[in-house]
Each structure stands twice: as structure tokens, then as C-alpha cells.
C-alpha positions in Angstrom: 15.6 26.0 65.6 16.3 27.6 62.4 18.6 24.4 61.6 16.3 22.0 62.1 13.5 23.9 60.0 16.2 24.1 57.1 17.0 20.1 57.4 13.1 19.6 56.7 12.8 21.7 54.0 15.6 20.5 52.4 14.4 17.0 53.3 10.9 17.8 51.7 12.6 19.2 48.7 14.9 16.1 48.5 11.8 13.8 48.5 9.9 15.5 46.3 12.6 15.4 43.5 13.0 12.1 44.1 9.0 11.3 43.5 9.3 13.8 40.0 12.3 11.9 39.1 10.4 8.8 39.9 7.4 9.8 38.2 9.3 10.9 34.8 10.7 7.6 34.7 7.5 5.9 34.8 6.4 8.4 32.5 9.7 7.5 30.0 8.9 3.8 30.8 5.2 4.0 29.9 6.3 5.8 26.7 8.5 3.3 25.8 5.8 0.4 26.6 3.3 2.5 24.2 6.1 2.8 21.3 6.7 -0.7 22.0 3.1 -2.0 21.3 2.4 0.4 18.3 5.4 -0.8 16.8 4.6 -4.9 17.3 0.8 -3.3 16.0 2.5 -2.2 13.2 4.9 -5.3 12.5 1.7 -7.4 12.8 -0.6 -5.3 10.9 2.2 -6.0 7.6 2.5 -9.3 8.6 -1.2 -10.0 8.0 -1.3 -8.0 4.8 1.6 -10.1 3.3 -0.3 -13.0 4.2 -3.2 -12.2 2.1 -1.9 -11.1 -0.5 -0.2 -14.4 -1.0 -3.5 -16.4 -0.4 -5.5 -13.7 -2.6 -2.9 -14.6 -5.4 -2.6 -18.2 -4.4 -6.2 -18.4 -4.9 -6.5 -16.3 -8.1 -4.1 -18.6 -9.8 -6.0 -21.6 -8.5 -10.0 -20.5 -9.4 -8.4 -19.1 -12.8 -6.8 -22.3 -13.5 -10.2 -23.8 -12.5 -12.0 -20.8 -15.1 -10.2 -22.1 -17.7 -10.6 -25.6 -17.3 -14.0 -25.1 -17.4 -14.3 -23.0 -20.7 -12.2 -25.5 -22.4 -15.1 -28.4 -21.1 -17.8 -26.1 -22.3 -16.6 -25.4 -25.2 -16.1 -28.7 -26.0 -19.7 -29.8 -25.2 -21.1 -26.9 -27.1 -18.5 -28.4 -30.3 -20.1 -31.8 -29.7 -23.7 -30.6 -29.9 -23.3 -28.4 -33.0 -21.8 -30.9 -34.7 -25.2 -33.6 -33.7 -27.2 -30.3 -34.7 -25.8 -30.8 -38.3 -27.1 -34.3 -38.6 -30.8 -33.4 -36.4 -32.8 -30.4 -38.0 -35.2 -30.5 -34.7 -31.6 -29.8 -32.3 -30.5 -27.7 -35.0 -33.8 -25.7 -34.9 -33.7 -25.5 -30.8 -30.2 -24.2 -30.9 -31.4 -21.1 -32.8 -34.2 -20.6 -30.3 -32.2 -20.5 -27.7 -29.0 -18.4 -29.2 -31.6 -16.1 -30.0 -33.0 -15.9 -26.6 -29.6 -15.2 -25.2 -29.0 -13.0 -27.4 -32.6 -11.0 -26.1 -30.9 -11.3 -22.8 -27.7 -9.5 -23.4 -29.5 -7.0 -25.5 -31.9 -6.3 -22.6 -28.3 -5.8 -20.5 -26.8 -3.7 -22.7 
């Protein structure tokens, strides 16, 4: 009788190694599932950051371009009706009037 008691103990012990063994390597295997997706996380996370930075810098370059395509068309017009002003005292007069007010304006900012 004592035999038989010591064959199922032992068996008992041998299966419950067996289900730690089995549960540490699920454990291992979940481990290496969570490394696994923090590191794609991570790989993707730069990946997206690279990305805009090239469209922030893409579109810098464009909207500046743009910016100073502008000024130059302003400043152009504002050439154009300075030199009509010379010829027209009542533009001439109007231009003053409203450089002044502008000038109110960034006063009032400042």
C-alpha cells in the first residue's frame, strides 16, 4: 500500500511541475508578445513623428514661398499707388489718413 501511495504522490508532483512549467512558459510567451507590441508601438510612434516633420517642413517651405510671393505683389501695388498719389493730391491726402490710422493701431498694440 505504501507503494502505490508513493506512485501518486510522485505522480501529483510530476503533474504539477509540469502545469508550473507550463504556466511559466505562457508567462515567458505573454512577455515576449507584450515586448513585442511595445516595441512595433514604439517603431510606429517614430515612424509617425518622421512623417510630420517632413510635412511640417514640406509645408513651411511651401506657405513661406507663398509669404513671400505675396509681399513682393503687395509691395508692388503699394509702389504703384504711391507713385498715382504723386500725380493726385486727393489719393495723396487719403494715404496719409490712413498711414496715420495704422499707425494708431499699432500704437494702441504696443
Amino acid at each position: 500500500m505504501e507503494n502505490t501511495k508513493g506512485v501518486g504522490s510522485s505522480d501529483a508532483l510530476e503533474e504539477s511541475r509540469k502545469s508550473s512549467l507550463r504556466s511559466r512558459k505562457l508567462e515567458k510567451n505573454a512577455e515576449k508578445n507584450e515586448d513585442i507590441e511595445k516595441k512595433q508601438k514604439e517603431k510606429n510612434r517614430l515612424k509617425v513623428k518622421a512623417w510630420r516633420m517632413r510635412q511640417k517642413t514640406e509645408n513651411s517651405t511651401k506657405y513661406s514661398e507663398i509669404k513671400k510671393k505675396d509681399k513682393e505683389r503687395k509691395k508692388e501695388v503699394r509702389m504703384k499707388v504711391k507713385l498715382m498719389a504723386n500725380s493726385d493730391p486727393e489719393l495723396k491726402a487719403s494715404l496719409r489718413k490712413k498711414k496715420a490710422e495704422e499707425m494708431k493701431r499699432y500704437r494702441q498694440r504696443v
